[in-house]
C-alpha positions, 0 to 999 in steps of 0.5 A, a space after each residue: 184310359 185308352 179304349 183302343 188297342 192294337 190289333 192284328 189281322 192277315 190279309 191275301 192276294 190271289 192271281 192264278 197266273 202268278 204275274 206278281 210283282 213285289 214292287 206293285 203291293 199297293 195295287 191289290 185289293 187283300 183280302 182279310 182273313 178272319 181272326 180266331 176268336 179272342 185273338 189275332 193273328 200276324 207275321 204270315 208266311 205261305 208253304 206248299 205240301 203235297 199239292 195244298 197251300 198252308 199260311 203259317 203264323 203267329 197267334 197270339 191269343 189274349 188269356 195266352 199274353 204271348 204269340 204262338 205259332 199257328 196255321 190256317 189252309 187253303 179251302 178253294 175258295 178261303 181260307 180255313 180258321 186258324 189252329 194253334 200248334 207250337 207253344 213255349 212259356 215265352 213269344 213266338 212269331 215270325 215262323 220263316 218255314 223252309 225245306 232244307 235237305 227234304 226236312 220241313 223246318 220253322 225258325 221262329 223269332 223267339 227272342 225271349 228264349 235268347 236263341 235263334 233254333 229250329 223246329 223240325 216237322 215231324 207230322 205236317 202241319 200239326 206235330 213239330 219238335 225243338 230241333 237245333 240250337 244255332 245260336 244262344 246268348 242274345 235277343 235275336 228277332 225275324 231270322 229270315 233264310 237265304 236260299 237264293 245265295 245257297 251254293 254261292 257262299 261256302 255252301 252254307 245256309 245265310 240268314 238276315 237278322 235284327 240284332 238285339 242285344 248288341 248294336 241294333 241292326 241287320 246282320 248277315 249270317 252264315 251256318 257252318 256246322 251246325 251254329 251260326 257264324 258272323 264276321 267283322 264285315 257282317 253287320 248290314 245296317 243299323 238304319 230303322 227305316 228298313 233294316 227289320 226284316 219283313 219276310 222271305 226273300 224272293 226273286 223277279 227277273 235275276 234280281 233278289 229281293 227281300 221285304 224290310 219293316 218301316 220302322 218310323 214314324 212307327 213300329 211296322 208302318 209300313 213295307 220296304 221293298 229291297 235289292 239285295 246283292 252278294 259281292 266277293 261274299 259281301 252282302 249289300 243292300 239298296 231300297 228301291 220303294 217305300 210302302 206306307 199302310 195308308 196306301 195299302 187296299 183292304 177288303 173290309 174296314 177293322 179300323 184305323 189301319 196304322 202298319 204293314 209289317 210282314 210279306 210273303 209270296 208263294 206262286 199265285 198267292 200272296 200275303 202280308 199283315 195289317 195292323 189297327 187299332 180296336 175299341 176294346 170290349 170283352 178283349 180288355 178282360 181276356 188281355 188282364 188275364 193273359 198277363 197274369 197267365 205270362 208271368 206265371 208261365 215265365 217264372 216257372 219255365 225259368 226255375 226249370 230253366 235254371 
């Protein structure tokens, strides 16, 4: 029997001058953030709202079985404990949170569910609703928005995506009128060294960037850090680092570090997750519960579902 598991963790940097580089990530020292009880947390992205600095997540709790969408806020001196407040019948992570025409929205990876939608805020942080349907028939994961190449392509909203269900690999996407729209020279790259996106794009010296998940030797082994270029309405891409977790610095040992899979910057913070394996105590009990609570969830929602 295996008495390790995986687990997840969130870890932050802050410099108050802002002077991050996303091709230095190795050099911080990250400092990890605690989990909530009987449960972890992964897939960080950073928002700002009325002056305060918020990490959204997924959070996966063990009597759940699946991930949600969680929170957690800056306190000036840490961060605060996480509070669970978007759940479905099926997994959530990756909550890409943007402002788009003075509206808040979350795209999660929801796969399960076969769509790419968003959620509205209707209330920040604490009350979101199912918005809009983009995209429907497909296992889609980690949708990540463009707003860099807003303006530049159609006027239309772009998102980079791992296709599932399909050929598996990143495609570049567009919104037009509401759904999303692929074309024939859309498909990117089917390469899993990198192609998985791994957060939002950002931006040093006139240049975008996005991070990609290390795919090998391992799911999430590590970060790779991605030029990104739009010719003629073309996206193309080149790898220009590769970082592994064994490189990455940590505030206090969890245990064997075996992945870094997600990264985010927002002015002088940034974060990322890290992945480890735990000797498993009371969690290998919560876990069984938690499986038999999914299936129950899942097979009610798709006799609701039709």
């Amino acid at each position: 029997m295996d008495i390790k598991k995986r687990e997840y963790a969130v870890a932050f940097h802050e410099d108050e001058k802002g002077r991050n580089k996303i091709g230095d990530i190795e050099k911080r020292k990250w400092t990890i953030i605690k989990n909530p009880k009987f449960g972890w947390c992964a897939d960080p992205f950073l928002y700002r709202h009325d002056g305060e600095y918020y990490i959204f997540a997924e959070m996966y709790m063990y009597t759940r079985g699946y991930g949600g969408i969680g929170y957690c806020k800056w306190e000036g001196n840490g961060f605060s404990k996480w509070k669970l407040i978007i759940e479905e019948p099926y997994h959530l992570s990756y909550p890409n949170i943007f402002q788009y025409e003075n509206v808040i929205y979350i795209c999660p990876e929801s796969g399960m569910s076969n769509e790419i939608y968003l959620y509205r805020c209707v209330d920040f942080p604490d009350k979101w609703v199912k918005d809009k349907v983009l995209f429907e028939g497909y296992d889609c994961a980690d949708t990540t928005y463009i707003s860099e190449f807003e303006g530049k392509e159609s006027k239309a909203l772009s998102y980079g995506i791992t296709w599932r269900g399909l050929e598996k690999g990143l495609y570049f996407f567009r919104v037009e009128d509401g759904k999303i729209v692929i074309r024939d020279d859309d498909f990117v790259t089917k390469d899993n060294t990198y192609a998985r996106p791994a957060g939002k794009f950002c931006v040093e010296d006139g240049t975008i960037y996005r991070p990609g998940q290390i795919g090998e030797p391992n799911y999430g082994a590590g970060l790779a850090i991605v030029k990104c270029i739009l010719s003629d309405g073309i996206y193309g891409e080149e790898v220009v680092k590769k970082t592994f977790a064994d490189q990455f610095s940590f505030s206090k040992c969890l245990g064997e570090i075996t992945g870094v899979h997600t990264y985010n910057r927002l002015e002088r913070f940034e974060v990322i997750d890290l992945q480890y394996n735990k000797f498993e105590t009371i969690s290998r009990i919560l876990r069984i519960v938690g499986r038999f609570n999914r299936k129950r969830r899942l097979r009610e929602w798709r006799k609701t579902d039709g």
